[in-house]
C-alpha positions in Angstrom: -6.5 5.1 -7.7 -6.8 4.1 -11.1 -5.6 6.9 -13.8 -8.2 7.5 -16.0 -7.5 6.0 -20.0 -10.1 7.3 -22.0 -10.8 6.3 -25.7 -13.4 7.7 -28.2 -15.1 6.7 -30.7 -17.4 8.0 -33.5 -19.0 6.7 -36.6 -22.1 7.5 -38.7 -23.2 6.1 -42.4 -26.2 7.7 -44.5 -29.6 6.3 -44.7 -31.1 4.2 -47.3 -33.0 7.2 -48.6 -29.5 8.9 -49.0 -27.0 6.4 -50.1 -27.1 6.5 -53.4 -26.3 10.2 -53.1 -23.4 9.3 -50.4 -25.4 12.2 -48.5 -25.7 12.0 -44.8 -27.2 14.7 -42.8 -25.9 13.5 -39.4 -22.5 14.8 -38.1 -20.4 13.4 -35.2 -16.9 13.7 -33.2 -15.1 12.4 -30.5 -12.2 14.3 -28.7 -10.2 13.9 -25.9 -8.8 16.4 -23.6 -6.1 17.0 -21.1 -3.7 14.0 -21.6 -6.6 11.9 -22.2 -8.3 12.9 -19.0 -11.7 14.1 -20.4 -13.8 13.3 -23.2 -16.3 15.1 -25.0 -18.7 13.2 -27.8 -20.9 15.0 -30.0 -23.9 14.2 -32.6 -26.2 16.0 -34.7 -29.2 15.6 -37.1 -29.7 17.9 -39.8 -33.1 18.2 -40.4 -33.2 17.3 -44.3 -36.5 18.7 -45.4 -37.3 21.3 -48.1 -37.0 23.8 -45.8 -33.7 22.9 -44.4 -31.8 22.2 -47.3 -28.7 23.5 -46.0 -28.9 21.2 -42.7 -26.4 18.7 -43.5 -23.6 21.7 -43.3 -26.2 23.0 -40.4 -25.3 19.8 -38.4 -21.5 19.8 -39.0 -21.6 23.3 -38.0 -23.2 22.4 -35.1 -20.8 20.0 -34.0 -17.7 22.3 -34.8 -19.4 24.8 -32.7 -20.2 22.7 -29.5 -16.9 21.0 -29.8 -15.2 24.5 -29.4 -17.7 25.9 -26.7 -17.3 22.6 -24.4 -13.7 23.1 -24.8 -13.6 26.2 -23.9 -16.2 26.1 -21.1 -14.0 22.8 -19.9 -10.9 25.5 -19.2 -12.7 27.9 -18.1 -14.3 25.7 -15.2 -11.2 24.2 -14.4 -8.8 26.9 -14.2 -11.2 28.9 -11.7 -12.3 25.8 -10.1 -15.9 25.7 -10.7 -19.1 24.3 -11.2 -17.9 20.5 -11.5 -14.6 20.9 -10.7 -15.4 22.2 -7.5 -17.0 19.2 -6.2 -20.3 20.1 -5.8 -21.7 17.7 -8.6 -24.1 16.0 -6.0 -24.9 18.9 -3.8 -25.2 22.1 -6.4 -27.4 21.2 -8.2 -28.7 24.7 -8.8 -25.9 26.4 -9.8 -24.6 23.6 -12.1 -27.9 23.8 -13.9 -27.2 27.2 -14.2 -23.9 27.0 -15.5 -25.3 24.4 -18.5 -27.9 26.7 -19.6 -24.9 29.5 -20.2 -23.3 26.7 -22.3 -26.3 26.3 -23.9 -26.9 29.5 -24.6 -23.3 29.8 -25.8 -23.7 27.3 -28.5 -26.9 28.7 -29.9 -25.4 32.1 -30.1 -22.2 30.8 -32.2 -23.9 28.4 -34.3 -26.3 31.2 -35.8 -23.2 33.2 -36.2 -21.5 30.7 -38.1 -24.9 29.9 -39.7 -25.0 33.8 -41.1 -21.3 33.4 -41.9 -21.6 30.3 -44.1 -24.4 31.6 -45.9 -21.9 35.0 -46.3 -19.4 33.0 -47.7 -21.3 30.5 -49.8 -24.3 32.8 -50.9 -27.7 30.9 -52.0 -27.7 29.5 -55.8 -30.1 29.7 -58.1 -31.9 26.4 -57.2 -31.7 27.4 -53.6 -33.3 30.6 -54.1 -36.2 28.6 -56.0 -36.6 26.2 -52.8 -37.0 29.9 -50.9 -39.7 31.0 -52.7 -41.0 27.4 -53.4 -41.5 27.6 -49.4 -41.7 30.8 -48.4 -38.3 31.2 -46.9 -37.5 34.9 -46.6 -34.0 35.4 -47.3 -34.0 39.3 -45.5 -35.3 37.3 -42.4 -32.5 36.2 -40.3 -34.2 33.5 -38.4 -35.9 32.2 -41.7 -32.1 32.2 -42.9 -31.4 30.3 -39.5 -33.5 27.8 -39.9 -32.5 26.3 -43.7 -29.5 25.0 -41.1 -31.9 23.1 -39.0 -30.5 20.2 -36.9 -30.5 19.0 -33.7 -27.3 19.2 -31.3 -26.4 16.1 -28.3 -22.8 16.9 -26.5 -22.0 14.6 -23.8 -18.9 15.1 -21.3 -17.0 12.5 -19.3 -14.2 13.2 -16.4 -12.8 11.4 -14.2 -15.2 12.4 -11.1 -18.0 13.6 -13.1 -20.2 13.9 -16.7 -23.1 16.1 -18.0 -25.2 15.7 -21.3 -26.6 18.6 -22.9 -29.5 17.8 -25.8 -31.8 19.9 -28.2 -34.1 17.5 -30.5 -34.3 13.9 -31.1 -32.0 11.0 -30.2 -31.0 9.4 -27.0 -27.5 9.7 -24.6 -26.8 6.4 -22.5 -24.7 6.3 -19.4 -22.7 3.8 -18.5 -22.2 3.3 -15.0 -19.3 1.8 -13.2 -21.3 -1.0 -11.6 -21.9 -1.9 -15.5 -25.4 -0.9 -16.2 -26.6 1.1 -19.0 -29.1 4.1 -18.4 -30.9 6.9 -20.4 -28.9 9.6 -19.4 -31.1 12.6 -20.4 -35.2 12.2 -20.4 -36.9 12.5 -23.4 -38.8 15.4 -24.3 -42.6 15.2 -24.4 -42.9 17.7 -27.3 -41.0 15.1 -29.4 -44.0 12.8 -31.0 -45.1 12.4 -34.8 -41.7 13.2 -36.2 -41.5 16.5 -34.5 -38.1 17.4 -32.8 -36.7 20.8 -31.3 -34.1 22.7 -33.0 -30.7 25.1 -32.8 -32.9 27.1 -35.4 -35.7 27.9 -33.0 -36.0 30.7 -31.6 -36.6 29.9 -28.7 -33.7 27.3 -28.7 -32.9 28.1 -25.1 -36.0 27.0 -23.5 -35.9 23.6 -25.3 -32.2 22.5 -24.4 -32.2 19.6 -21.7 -29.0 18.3 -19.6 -28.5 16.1 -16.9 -24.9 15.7 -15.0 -23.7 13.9 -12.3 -20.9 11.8 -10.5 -18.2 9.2 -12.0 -19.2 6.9 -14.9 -17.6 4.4 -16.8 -19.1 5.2 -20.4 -20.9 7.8 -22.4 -22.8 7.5 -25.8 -25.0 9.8 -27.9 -26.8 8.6 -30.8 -28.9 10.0 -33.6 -32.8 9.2 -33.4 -31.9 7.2 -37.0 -29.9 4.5 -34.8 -32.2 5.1 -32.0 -35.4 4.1 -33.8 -33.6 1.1 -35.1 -34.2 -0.9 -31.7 -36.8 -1.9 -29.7 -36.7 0.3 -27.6 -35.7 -2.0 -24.2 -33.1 -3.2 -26.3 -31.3 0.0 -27.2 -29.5 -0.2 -23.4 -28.3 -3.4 -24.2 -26.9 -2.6 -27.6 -24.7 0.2 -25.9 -23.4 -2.6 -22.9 -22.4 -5.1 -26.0 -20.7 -1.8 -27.4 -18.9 -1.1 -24.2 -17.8 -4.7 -23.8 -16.6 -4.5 -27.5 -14.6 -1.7 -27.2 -13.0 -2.8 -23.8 -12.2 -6.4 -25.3 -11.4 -5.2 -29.1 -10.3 -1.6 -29.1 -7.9 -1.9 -32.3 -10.9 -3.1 -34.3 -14.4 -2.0 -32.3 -14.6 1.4 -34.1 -14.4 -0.2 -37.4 -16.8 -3.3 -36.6 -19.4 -0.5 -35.2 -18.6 1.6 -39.0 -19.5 -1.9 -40.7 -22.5 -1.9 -38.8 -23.9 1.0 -39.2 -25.5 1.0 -42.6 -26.9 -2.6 -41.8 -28.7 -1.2 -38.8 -30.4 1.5 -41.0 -31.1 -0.7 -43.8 -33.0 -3.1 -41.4 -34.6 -0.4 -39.2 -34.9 3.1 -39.6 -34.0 3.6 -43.3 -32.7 7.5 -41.9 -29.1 9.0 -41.7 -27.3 6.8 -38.1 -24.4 8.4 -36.1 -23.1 7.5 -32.6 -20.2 8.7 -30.4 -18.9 8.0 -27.1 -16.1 7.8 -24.5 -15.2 4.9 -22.6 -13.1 4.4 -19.4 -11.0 1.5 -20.9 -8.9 1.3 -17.5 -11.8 0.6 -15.3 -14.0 -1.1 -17.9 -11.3 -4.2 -17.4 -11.8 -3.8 -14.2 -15.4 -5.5 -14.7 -15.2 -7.1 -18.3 -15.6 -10.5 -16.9 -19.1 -9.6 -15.6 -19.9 -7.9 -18.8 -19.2 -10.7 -20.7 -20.5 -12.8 -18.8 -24.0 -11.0 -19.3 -23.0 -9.3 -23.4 -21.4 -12.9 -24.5 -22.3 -12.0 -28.2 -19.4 -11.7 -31.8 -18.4 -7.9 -31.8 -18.8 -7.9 -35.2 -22.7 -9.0 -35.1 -23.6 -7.4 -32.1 -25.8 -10.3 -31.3 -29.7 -10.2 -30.7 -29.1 -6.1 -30.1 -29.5 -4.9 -33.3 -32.9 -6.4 -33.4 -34.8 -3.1 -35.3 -38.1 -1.3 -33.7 -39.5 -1.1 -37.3 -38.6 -3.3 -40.7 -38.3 -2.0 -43.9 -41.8 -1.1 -46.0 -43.7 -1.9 -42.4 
């Protein structure tokens, strides 16, 4: 059996709305656990309006938060033998369902609590308690407070015999699976049309959290709906196979070609804040990089026909 060698990668750029500020609203990490036997990647979207004019800290907070809580639940699980660890990936599907909505409910709790504490520390200026009254945000209301922080929240979690994706809001996670296909990993939410998206700052955040789990993969990504609505959307699976064959091929120099690319992507297509992470197997992905080069020939600094936007700019 083949150890597992995990890398990971992150990288997001702001959108042409917010460049010339050098303000990006997206947040995103990459970590790896346990002698490089687990990953965890992590990606959120503050939501940048009026209202939530505190979400760019709102989505780093979120990250922060998660990162710690998936740790956390990680040792927990494994030290008592649970939930994934115990095997029953296929076969429990119950009780593994149950055991992501308690992680769910776990971030929620801690990011309004570092929400509350942020504001604590850094109390609202003058300007920002003119954008209250401007719309009607109630500072003595705690879920008013809540939801200046606004942003969305995708975690994703890769082992050696198993990964899970939790998601609340926009954006997409992409599996990669060890025959060397590329899959939506979590189903879209129907809620999610006309700009709309679910939020940590709901209050009913719980209800509108979605995950999906299973066995051994090769790859994991998570990606803001500003790279996400950069692609056609058949084309977006392809774009994260040329990734994966990039980063198997080119590791010393993939992160930094995908960092180069990022603000082009946005600039062609979505004009928002873009931010993607992942984990990769590289030890089994060279197992099979013939056959996804074979299929994903393109330069990894171009990222071939891939990048083709859903949307040009002023369309």
């Amino acid at each position: 059996m083949v150890s597992p060698m995990f890398i990971g990668f992150k990288a997001r750029a702001p959108g042409l709305s917010h460049s010339e500020q050098n303000l990006c609203q997206d947040a995103a990490d990459a970590v790896l656990l346990g002698q490089k036997r687990i990953g965890i990647a992590l990606v959120a979207d503050g939501h940048g309006s009026k209202r939530h004019f505190r979400s760019d800290q709102g989505s780093r907070l979120a990250v922060a938060v998660a990162k710690k809580a998936i740790t956390q639940f990680i040792e927990i699980t494994e030290r008592k033998k649970v939930a994934f660890w115990d095997g029953s990936a296929g076969s429990n599907v119950k009780k593994i369902a149950e055991t992501l909505k308690q992680l769910e409910s776990n971030i929620i709790y801690c990011w309004r609590e570092a929400v509350l504490q942020d504001i604590k520390t850094k109390p609202f200026n003058e300007e920002e308690h003119g954008i209250c009254t401007e719309n009607n945000i109630d500072i003595e209301d705690e879920n008013d407070l809540v939801a200046v922080y606004g942003s969305t929240l995708l975690g994703a979690v890769i082992a050696e015999g198993f990964w899970f994706a939790i998601q609340i809001g926009d954006g997409a996670c992409v599996i990669l699976t060890e025959e060397g296909n590329a899959e939506i990993g979590i189903p879209e939410d129907e809620r999610l049309e006309f700009g709309r998206t679910t939020s940590l700052c709901n209050t009913d955040a719980v209800e509108s959290f979605r995950h999906s789990f299973g066995d051994s993969i090769l790859g994991i990504t998570v990606a803001s709906d500003g790279v996400t609505d950069s692609f056609i959307p058949e084309k977006y699976t392809d774009f994260n196979m040329q990734l994966l064959r990039n980063f198997i091929k080119y590791p010393d120099r993939a992160e930094r070609n995908l960092q180069e690319f990022l603000p082009k992507l946005s600039e062609r297509g979505s004009h928002d804040d873009v931010s993607i992470a992942g984990i990769i197997n590289l030890s089994k992905g060279k197992q099979i990089l013939d056959n996804i080069q074979e299929a994903y020939p393109a330069d990894p600094a171009e990222y071939g026909d891939y990048c083709t936007p859903g949307r040009l700019p002023h369309a």
